[in-house]
Backbone as CSV, one residue per row, in Angstrom:
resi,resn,N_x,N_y,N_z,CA_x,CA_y,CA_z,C_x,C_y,C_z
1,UNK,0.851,-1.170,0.000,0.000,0.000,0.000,0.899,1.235,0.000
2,UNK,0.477,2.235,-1.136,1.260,3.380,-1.172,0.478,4.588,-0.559
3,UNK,1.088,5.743,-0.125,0.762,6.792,0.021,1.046,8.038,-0.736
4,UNK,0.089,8.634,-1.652,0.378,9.406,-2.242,0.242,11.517,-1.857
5,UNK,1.298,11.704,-1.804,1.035,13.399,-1.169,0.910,14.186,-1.977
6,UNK,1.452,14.511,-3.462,1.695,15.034,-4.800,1.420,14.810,-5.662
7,UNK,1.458,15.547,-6.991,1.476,15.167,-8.142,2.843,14.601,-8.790
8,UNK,4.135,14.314,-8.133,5.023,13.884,-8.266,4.634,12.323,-7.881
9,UNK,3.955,12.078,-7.225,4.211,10.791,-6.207,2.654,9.865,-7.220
10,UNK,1.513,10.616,-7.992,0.175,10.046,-8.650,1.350,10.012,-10.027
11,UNK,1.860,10.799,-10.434,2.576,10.438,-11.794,3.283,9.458,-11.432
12,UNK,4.200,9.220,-10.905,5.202,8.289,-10.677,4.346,6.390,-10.723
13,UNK,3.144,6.846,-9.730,2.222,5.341,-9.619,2.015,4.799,-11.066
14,UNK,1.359,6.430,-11.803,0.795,6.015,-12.819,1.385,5.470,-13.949
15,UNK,2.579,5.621,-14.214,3.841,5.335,-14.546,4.176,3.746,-14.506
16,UNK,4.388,3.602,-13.171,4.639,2.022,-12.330,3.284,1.264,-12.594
17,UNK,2.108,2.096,-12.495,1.219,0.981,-12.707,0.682,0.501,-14.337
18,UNK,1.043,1.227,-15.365,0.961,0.757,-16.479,-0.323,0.275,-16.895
19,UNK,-0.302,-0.889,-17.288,-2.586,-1.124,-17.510,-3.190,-1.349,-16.288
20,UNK,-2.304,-1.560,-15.218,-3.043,-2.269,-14.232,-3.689,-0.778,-13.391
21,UNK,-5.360,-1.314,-12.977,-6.140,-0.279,-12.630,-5.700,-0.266,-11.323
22,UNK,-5.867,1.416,-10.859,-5.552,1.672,-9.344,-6.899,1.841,-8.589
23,UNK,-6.860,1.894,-7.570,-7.929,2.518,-6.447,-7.325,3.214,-5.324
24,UNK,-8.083,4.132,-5.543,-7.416,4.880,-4.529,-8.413,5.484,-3.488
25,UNK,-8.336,5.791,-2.248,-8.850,5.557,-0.866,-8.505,6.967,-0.355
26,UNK,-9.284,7.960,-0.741,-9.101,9.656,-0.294,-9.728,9.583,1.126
27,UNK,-8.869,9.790,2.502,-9.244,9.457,3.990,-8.937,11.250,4.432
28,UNK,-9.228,10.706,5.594,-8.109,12.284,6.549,-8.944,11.380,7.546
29,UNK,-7.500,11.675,8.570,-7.847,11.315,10.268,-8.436,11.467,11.008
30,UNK,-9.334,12.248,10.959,-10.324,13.393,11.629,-11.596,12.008,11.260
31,UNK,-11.617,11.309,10.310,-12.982,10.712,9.602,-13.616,9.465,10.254
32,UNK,-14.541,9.582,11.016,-14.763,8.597,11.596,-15.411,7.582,10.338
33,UNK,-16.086,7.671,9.420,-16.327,6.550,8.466,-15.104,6.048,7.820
34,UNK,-14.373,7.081,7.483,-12.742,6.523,6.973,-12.174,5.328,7.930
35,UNK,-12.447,5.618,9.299,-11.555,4.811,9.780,-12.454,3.244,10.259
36,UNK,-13.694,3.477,9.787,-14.532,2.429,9.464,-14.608,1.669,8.408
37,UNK,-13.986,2.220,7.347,-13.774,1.828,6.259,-11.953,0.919,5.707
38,UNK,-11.388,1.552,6.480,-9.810,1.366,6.445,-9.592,-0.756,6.444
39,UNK,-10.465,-1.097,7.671,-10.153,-2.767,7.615,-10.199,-3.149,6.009
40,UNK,-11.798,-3.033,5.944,-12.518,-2.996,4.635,-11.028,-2.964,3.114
41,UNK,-10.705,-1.989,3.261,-10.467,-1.321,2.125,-8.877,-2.321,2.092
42,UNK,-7.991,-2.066,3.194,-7.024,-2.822,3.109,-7.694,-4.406,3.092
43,UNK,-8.241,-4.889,3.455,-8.502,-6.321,3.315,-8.903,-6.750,1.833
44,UNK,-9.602,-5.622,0.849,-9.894,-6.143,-0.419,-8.559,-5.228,-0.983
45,UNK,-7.627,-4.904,-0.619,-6.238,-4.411,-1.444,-5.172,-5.932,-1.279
46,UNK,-5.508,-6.603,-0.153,-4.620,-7.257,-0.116,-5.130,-8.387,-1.337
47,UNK,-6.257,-9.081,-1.105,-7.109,-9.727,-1.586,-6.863,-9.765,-3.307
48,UNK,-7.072,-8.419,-3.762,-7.150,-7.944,-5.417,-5.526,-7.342,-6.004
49,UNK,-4.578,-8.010,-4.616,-2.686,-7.222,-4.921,-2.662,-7.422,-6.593
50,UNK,-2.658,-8.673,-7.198,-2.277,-9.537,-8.532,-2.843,-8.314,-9.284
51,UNK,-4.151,-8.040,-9.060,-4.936,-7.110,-10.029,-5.168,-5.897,-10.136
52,UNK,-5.016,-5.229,-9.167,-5.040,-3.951,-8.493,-4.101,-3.046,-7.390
53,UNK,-3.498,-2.492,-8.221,-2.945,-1.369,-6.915,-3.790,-0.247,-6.209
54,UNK,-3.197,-0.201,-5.021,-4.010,0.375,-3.443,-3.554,1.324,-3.459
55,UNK,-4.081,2.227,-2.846,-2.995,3.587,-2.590,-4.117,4.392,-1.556
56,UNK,-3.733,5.457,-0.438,-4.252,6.351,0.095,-3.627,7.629,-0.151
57,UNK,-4.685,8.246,-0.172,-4.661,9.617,0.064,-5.358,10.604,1.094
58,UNK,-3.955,11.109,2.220,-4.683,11.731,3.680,-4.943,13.271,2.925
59,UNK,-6.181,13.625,2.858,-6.633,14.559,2.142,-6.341,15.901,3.226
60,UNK,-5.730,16.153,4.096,-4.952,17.039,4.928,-4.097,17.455,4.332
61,UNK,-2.910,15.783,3.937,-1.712,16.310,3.709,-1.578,16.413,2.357
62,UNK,-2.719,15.730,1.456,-2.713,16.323,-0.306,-3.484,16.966,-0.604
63,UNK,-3.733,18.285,-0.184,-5.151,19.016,-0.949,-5.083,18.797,-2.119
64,UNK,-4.058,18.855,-2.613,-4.226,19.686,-4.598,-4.851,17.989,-5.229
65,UNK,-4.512,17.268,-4.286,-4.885,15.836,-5.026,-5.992,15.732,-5.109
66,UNK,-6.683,15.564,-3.509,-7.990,16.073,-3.459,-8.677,17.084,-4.792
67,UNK,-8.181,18.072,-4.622,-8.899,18.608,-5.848,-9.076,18.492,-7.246
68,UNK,-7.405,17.864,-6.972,-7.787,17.545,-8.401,-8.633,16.654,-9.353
69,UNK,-9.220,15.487,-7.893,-9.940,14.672,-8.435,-11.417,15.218,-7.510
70,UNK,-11.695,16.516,-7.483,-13.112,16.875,-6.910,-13.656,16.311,-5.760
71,UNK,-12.894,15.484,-4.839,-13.345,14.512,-3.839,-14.180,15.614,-2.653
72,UNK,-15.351,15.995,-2.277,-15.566,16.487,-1.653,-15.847,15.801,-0.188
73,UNK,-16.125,14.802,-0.241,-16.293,13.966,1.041,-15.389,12.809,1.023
74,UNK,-15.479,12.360,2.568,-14.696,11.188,2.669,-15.207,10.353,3.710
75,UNK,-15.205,9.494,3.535,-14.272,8.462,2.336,-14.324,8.444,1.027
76,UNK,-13.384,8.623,-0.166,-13.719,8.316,-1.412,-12.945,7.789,-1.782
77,UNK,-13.775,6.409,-3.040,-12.581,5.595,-3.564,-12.996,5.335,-4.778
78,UNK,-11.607,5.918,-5.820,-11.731,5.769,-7.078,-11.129,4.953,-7.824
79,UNK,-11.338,4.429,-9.009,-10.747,3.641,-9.709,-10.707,4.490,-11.012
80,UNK,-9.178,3.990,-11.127,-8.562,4.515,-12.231,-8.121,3.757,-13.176
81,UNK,-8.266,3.652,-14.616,-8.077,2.647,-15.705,-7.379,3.566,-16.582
82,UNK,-5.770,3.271,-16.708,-5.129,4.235,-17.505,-4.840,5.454,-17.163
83,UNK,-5.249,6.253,-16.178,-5.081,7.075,-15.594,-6.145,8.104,-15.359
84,UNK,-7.528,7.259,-16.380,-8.678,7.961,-16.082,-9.783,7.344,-14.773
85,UNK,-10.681,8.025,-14.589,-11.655,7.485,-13.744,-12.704,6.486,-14.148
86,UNK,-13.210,5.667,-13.369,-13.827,4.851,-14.687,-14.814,4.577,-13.526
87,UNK,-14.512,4.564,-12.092,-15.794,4.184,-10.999,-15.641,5.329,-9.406
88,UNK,-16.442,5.724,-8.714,-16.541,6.073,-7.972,-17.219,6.092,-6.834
89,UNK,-16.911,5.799,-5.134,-17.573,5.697,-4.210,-17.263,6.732,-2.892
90,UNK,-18.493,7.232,-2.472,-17.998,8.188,-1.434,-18.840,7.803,-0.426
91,UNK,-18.455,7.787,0.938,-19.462,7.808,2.243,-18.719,6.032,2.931
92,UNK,-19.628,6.057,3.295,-19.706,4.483,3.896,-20.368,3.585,2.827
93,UNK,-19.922,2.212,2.480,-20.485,1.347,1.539,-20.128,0.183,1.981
94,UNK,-20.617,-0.672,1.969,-20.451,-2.662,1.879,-19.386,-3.004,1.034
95,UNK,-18.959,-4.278,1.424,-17.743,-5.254,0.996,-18.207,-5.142,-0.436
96,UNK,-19.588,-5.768,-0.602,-19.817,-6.296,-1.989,-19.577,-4.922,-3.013
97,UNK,-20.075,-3.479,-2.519,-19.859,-3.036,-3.215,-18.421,-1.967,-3.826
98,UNK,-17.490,-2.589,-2.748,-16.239,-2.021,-2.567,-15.596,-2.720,-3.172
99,UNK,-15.942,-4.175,-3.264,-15.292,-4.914,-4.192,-15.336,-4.892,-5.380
100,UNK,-16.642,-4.445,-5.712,-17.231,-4.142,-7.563,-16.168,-2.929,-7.772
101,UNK,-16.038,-1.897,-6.942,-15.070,-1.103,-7.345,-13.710,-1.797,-7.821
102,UNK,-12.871,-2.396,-6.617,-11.545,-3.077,-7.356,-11.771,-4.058,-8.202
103,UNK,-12.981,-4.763,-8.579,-13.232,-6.122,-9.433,-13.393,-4.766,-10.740
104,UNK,-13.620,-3.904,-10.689,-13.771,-2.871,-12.147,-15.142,-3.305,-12.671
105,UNK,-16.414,-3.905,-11.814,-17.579,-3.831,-11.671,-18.541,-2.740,-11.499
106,UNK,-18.355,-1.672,-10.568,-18.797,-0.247,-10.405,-19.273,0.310,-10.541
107,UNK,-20.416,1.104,-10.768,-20.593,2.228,-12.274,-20.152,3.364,-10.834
């Protein structure tokens, strides 16, 4: 699991991750659903490693990331295919449907 703070550090993934789709997990510490969500999220990163790269983002310490992908609430977790967005989840959500996110199931 990576942590991303920059746009140095999302280029670099995007780079390393090549076709393989990312998800990424926009938190801040303050979040009590974030940190309801955290088992969750690492347990289907470990689960989907072969297929999917994990990554967080503490939306404290990356605003511009945050913005750049419009995340207004948190928890949010996006999936990225190529470096675009292709699924999105914000708030609190279920296994099954956290998994459709990394399975690239989603809408």
């Amino acid at each position: 699991m990576t942590d991303l703070r920059d746009d140095e550090d999302f280029a670099a993934l995007l780079a390393a991750a090549g076709d393989v789709p990312v998800v990424i997990d926009f938190w801040a510490p303050w979040c009590v659903p974030c940190k309801t969500m955290t088992p969750l999220a690492e347990a289907l990163a470990v689960d989907f490693a072969e297929s999917t790269h994990f990554v967080k983002v503490d939306i404290d310490a990356a605003p511009e990331l945050a913005a750049r992908f419009g995340v207004r609430g948190v928890p949010t977790f996006l999936r990225l295919e190529n470096g675009s967005e292709t699924a999105r989840l914000t708030g609190l959500t279920t296994r099954t449907r956290l998994a459709a996110l990394f399975e690239g199931d989603a809408a």
